[in-house]
Backbone bond lengths (Angstrom), bond angles and torsions (degrees), N, CA, C in turn:
res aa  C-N    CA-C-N  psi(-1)  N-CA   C-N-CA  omega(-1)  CA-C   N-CA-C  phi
1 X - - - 1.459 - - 1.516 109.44 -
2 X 1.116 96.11 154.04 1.938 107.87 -170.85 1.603 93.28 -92.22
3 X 1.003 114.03 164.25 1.559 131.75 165.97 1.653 108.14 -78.94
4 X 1.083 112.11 107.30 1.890 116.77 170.81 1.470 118.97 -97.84
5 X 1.087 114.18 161.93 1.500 125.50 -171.98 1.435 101.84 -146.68
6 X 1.462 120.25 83.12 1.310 140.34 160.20 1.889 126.08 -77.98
7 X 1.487 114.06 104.36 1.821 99.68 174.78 1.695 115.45 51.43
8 X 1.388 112.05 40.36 1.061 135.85 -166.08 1.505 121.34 56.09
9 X 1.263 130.42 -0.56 1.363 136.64 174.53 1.147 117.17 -84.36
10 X 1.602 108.52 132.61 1.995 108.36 -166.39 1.141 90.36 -107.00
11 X 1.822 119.68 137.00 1.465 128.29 -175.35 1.326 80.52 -123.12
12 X 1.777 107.22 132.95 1.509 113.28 170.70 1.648 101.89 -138.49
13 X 0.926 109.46 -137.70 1.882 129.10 172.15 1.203 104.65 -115.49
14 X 1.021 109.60 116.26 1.657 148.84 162.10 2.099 83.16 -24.51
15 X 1.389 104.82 124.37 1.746 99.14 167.23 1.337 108.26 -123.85
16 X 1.229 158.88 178.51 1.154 154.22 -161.83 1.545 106.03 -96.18
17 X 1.258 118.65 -33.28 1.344 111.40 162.40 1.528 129.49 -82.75
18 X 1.766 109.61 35.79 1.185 116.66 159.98 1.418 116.69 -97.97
19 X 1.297 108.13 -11.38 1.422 113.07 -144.85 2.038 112.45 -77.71
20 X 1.247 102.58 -15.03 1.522 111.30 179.32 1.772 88.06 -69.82
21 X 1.482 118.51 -35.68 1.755 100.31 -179.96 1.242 112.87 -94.85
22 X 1.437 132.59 -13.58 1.448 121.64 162.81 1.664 113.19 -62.53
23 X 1.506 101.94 -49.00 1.664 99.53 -166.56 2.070 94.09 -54.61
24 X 1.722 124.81 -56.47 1.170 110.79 -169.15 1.489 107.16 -43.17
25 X 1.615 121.56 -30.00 1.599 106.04 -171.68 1.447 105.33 -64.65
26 X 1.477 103.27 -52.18 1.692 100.16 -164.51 1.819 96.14 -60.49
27 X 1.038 146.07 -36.62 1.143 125.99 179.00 1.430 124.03 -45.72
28 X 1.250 104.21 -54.38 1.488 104.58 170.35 0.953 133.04 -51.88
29 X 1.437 118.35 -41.94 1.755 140.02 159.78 1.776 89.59 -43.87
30 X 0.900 120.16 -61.13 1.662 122.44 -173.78 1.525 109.19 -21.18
31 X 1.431 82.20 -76.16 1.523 122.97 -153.90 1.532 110.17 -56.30
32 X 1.774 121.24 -26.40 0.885 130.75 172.58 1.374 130.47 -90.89
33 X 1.466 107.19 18.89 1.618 129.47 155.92 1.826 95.59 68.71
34 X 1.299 130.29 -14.91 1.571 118.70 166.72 1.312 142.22 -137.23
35 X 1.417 83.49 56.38 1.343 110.10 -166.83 1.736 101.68 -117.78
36 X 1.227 152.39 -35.25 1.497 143.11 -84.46 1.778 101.60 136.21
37 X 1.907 100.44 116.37 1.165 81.74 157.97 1.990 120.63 -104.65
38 X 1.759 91.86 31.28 1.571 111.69 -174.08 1.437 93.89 -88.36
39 X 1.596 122.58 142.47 1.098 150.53 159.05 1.507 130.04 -46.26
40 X 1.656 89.54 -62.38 1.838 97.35 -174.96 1.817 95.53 -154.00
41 X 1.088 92.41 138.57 1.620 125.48 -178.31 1.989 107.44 -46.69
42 X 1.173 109.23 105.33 1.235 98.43 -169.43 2.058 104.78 -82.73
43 X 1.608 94.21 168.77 1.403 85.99 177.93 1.608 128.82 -79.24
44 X 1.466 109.08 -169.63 1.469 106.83 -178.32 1.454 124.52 -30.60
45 X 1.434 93.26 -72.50 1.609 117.85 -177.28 1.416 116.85 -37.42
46 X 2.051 109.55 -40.55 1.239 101.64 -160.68 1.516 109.93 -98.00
47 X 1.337 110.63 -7.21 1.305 121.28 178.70 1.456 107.72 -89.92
48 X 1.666 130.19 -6.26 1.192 125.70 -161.04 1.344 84.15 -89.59
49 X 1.556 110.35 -51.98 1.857 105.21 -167.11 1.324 126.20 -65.53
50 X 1.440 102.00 -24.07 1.792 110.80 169.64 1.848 106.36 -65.87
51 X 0.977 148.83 -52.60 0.847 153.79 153.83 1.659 143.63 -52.07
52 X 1.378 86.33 120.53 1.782 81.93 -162.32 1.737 122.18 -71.23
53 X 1.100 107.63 122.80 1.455 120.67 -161.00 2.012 114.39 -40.15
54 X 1.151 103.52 -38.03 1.568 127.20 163.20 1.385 126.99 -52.37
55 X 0.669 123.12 -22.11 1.908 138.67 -168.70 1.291 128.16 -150.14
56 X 1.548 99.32 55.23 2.022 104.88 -177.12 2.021 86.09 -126.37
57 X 1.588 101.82 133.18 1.170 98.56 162.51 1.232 99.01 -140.34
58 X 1.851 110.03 152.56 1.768 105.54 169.95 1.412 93.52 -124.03
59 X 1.282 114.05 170.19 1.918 122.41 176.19 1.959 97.09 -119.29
60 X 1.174 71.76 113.87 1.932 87.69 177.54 1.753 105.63 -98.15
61 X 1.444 94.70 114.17 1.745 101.10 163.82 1.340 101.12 -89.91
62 X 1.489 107.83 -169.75 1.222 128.95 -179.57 1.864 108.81 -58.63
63 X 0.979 103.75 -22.17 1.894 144.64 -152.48 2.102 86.20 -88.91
64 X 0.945 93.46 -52.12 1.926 103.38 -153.43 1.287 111.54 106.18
65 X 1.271 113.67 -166.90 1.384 127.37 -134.41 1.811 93.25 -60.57
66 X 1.006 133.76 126.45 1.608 150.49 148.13 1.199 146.12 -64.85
67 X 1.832 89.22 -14.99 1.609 102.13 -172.30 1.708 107.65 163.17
68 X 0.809 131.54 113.36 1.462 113.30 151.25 1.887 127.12 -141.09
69 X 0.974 112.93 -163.14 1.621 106.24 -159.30 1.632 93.76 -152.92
70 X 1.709 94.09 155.03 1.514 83.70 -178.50 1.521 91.81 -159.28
71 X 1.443 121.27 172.14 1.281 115.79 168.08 1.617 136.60 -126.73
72 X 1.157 148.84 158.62 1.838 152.78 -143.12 1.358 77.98 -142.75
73 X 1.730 89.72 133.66 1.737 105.97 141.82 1.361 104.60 -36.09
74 X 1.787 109.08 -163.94 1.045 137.05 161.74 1.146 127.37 -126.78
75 X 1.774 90.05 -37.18 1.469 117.47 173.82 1.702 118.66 -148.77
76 X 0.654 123.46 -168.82 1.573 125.77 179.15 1.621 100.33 -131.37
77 X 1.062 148.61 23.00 1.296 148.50 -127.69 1.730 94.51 -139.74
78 X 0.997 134.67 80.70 1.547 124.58 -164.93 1.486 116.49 -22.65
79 X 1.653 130.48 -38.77 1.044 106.64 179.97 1.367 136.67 -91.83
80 X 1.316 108.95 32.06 1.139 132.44 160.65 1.541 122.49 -98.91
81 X 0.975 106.31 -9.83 1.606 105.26 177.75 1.365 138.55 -40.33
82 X 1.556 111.76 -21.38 1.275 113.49 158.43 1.781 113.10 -115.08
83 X 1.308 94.98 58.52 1.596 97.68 168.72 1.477 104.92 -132.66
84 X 0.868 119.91 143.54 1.882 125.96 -177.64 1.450 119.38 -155.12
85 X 1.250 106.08 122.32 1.830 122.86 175.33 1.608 103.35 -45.09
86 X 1.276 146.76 138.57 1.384 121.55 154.34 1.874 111.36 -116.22
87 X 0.944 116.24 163.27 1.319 127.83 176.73 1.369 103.36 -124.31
88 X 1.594 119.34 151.65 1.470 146.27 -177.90 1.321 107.13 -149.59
89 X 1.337 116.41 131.83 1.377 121.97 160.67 1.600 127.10 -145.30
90 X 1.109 129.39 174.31 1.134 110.79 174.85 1.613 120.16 -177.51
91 X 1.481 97.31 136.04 1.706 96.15 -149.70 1.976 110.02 -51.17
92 X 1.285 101.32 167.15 1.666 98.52 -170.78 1.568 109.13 -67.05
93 X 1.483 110.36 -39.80 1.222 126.55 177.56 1.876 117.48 -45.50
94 X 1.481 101.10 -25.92 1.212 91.47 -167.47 1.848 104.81 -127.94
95 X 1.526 104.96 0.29 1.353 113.63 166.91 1.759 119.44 -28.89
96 X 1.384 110.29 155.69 1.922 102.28 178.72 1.434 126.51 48.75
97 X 1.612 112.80 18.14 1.358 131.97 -175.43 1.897 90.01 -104.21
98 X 1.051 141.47 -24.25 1.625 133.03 -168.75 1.584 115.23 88.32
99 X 1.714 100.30 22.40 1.387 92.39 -163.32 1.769 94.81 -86.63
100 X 1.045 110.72 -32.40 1.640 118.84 -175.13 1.468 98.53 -49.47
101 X 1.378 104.89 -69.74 2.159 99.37 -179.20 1.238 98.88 -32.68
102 X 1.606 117.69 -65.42 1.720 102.29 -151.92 1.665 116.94 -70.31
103 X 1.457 113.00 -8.65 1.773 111.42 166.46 1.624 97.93 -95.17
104 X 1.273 134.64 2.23 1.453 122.28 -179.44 1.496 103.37 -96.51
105 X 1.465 124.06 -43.67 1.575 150.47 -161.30 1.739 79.25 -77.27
106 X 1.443 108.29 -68.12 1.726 96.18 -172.92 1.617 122.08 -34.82
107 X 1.588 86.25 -75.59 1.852 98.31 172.44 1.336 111.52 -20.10
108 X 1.254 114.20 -61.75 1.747 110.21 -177.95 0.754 132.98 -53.37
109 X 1.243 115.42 -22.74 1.449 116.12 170.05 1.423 134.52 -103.10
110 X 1.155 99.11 -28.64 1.813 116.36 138.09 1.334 110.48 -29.22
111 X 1.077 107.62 -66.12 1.893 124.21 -164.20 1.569 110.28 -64.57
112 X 1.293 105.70 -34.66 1.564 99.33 170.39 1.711 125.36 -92.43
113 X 1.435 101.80 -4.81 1.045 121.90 -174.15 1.740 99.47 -83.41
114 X 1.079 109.67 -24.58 1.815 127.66 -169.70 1.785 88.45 -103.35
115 X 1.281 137.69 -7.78 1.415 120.68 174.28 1.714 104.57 91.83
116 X 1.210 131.43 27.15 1.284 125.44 149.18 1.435 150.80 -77.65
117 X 0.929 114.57 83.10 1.517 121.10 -162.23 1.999 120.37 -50.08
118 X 1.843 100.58 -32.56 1.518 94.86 167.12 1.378 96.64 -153.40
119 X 1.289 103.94 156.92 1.567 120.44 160.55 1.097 118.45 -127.00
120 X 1.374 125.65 153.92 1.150 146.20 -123.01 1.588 103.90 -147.57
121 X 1.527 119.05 148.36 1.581 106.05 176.44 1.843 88.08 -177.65
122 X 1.419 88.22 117.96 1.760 97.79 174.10 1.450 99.53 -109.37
123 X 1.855 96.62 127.67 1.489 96.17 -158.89 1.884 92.79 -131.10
124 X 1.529 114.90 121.00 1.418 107.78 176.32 1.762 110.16 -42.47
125 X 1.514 108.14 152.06 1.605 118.59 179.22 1.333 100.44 -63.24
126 X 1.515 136.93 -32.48 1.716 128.88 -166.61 1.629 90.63 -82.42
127 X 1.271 145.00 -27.37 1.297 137.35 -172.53 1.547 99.21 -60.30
128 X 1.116 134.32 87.31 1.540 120.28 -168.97 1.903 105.05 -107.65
129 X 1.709 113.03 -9.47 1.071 123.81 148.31 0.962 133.62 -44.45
130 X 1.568 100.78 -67.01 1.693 108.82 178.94 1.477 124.01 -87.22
131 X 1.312 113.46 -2.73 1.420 123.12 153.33 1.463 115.28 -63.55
132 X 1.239 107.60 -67.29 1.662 114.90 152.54 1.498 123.21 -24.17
133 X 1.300 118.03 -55.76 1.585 116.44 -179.58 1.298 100.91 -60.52
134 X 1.397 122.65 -52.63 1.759 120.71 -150.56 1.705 92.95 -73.33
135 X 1.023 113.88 -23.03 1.816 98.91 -165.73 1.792 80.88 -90.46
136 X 1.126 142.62 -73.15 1.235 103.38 -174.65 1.434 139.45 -43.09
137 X 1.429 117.95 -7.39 1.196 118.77 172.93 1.419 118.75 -100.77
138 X 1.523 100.89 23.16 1.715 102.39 176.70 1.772 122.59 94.10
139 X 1.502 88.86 -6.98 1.637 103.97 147.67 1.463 124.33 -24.71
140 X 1.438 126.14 163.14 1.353 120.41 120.54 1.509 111.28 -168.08
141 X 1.212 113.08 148.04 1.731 94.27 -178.06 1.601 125.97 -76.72
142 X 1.067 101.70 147.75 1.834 122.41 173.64 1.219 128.72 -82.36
143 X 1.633 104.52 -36.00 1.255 104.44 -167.11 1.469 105.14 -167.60
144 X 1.450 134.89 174.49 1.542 143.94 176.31 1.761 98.56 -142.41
145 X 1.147 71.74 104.68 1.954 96.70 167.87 1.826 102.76 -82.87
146 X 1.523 117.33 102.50 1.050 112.62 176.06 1.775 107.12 -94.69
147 X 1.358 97.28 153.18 1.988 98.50 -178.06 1.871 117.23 47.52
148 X 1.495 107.79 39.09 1.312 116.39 -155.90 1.777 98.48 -77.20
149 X 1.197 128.36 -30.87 1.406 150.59 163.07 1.492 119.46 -134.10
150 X 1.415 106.13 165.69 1.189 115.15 167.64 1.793 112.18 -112.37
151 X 1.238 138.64 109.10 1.252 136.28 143.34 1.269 142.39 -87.01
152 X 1.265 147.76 137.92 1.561 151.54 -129.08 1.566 105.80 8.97
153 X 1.029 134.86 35.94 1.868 113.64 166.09 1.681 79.98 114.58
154 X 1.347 137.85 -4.60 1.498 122.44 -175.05 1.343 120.80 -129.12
155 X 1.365 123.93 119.73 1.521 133.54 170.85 1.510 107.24 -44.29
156 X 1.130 119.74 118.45 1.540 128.06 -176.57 1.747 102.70 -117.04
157 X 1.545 112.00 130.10 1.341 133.75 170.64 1.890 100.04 -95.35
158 X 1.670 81.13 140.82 1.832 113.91 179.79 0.801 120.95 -140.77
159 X 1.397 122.63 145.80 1.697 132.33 -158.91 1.238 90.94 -118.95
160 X 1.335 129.35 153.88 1.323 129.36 -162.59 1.943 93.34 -139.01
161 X 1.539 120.93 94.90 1.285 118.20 -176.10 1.577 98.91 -96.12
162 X 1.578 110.98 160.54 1.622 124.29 162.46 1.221 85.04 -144.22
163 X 2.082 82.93 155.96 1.395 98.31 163.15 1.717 88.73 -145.55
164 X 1.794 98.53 116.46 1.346 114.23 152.95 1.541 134.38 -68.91
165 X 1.561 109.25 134.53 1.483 116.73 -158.11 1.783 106.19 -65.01
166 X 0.944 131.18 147.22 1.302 128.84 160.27 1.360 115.60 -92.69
167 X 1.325 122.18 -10.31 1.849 112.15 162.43 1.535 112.74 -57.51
168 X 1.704 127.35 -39.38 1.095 124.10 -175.11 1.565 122.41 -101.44
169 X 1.711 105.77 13.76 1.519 103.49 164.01 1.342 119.44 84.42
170 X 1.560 120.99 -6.58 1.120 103.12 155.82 1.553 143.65 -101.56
């Protein structure tokens, strides 16, 4: 991926010395109980290997990192190879700014550009934002995972959206 400069926001590749401002995003995402049914922000190392090295972008303001997105197998199973979990986040400060579309709209095209046929995104039912983002970005939901986990003492419901590529026809 090339380096872009969107509405003054620079979308590049995720580098390892972003990651002290991605992990603060995902914390916050944490912290706000509907984001994640993960606890606490793991470190570099362990978030580097969960994540596929090909498809991490953040949007740097003047500020730093603003947002970025990245993507997980699904499976390790070859015929899954073009299927991938994605994640979006985006700092509070800069939330309802459009920065999420332009790292969600990117990803996609990244992602097909890397040979992905669908992506995938299980998103709690109160996230009605980021449900919102993914269907404008070609989202749509599949399914409702009811009592899919439990977080703090509470059964939490998830919608499970894809959006299949149209370069490969299906």
């Amino acid at each position: 991926m090339q380096t872009k400069l969107l509405n003054s926001v620079l979308l590049t590749e995720m580098q390892p010395k972003h990651y002290p401002q991605v992990k603060e995003i995902y914390e916050w995402g944490i912290a706000t109980r509907h984001a994640t049914f993960e606890t606490k922000a793991p470190e570099w190392e362990a978030w580097d290997a969960k994540h596929l090295p090909n498809c991490r972008l953040v949007a740097l303001t003047e500020d730093g990192v603003a947002g970025w997105t990245a993507l997980t197998p699904v499976s390790g199973r070859c015929v899954y190879s073009g299927v991938a979990e994605e994640s979006v986040y985006v700092h509070p400060d800069f939330r309802g700014r459009g920065i999420g579309k332009l790292l969600l709209s990117e990803l996609v095209e990244l992602s097909e550009e890397q040979g992905f046929w669908t992506l995938q995104a299980g998103i709690f039912k109160e996230n009605e934002a980021s449900i919102k983002l993914h269907e404008q970005c070609g989202f749509r939901v599949v399914g409702y995972r009811e009592k899919l986990g439990q977080m703090h003492g509470e059964w939490r419901d998830v919608y499970l959206l894809e959006r299949r590529s149209k370069i490969v026809g299906i």
